[in-house]
C-alpha positions in Angstrom: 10.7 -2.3 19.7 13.0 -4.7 21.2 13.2 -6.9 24.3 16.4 -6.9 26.7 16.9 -10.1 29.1 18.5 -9.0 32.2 20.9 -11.4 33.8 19.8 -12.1 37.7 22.8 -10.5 39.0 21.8 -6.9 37.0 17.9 -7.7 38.3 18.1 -5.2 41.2 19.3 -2.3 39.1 15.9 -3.0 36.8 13.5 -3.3 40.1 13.7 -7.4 39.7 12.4 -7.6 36.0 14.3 -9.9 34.1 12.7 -9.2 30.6 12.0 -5.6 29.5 10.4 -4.2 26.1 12.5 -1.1 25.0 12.2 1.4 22.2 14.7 1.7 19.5 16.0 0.6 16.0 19.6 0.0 16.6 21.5 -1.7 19.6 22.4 2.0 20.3 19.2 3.0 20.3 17.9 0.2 22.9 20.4 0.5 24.7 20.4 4.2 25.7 16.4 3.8 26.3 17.2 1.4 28.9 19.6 3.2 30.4 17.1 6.1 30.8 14.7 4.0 32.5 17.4 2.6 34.7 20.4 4.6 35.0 22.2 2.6 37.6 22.8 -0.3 34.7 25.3 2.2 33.4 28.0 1.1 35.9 27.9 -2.2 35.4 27.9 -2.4 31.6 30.2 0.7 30.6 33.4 2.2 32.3 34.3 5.2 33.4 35.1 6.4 29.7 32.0 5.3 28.6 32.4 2.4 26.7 30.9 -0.8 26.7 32.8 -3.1 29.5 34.8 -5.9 28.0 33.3 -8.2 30.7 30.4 -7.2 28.8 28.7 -9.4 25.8 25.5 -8.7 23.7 23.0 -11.2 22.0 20.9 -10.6 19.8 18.2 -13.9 19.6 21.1 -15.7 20.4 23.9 -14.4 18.1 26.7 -13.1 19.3 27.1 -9.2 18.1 30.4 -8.0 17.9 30.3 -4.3 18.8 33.3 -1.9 18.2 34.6 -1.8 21.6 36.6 1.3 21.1 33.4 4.0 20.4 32.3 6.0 23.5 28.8 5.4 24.8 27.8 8.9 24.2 24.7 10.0 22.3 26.8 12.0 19.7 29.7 9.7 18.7 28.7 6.4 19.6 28.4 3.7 16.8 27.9 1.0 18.8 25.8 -0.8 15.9 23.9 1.0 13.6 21.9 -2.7 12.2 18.4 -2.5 12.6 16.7 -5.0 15.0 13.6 -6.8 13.6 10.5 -5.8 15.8 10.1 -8.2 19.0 13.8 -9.1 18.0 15.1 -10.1 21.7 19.0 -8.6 23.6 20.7 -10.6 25.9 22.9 -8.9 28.1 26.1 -11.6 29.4 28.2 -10.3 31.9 31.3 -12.3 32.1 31.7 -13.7 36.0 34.2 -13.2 38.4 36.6 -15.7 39.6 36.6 -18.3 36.7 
């Protein structure tokens, strides 16, 4: 069990809720059960191929992860990181802003 901390600008695709507990023992994992509960995240944190954006970065209690950009965000290849998070262990999803 994990928490993810939704960015205000990704708050309306996760009816307003800025922290949410999710399921899982891998960033995968996490990150597919909160895509179940809210599907319209997809868009905004994978393209059209299915990988994860490079406007995209993950945290996890503050550490940068470094996931392999190049696997598709599908249930049967995806190896987006197989380390396993710590219980109450917290995500941090940082989308990178426009006009900089």
């Amino acid at each position: 069990m994990a928490y993810i901390r939704i960015p205000s600008m990704l708050k309306k695709f996760t009816d307003e809720q800025d922290r949410i507990k999710v399921e899982g023992k891998t960033i995968k994992d996490v990150l597919f059960n909160l895509l179940e509960n809210f599907p319209d995240l997809k868009s905004c944190l994978f393209n059209e191929a299915g990988q994860l954006s490079p406007f995209v970065n993950i945290y996890v209690n503050s550490q940068a992860v470094h996931l392999s950009r190049n696997k598709c965000l599908n249930p049967h290849t995806v190896l987006l990181s197989e380390d396993v998070l710590a219980d109450q262990d917290e995500l941090i999803i940082i989308p990178a802003l426009q006009g900089g």
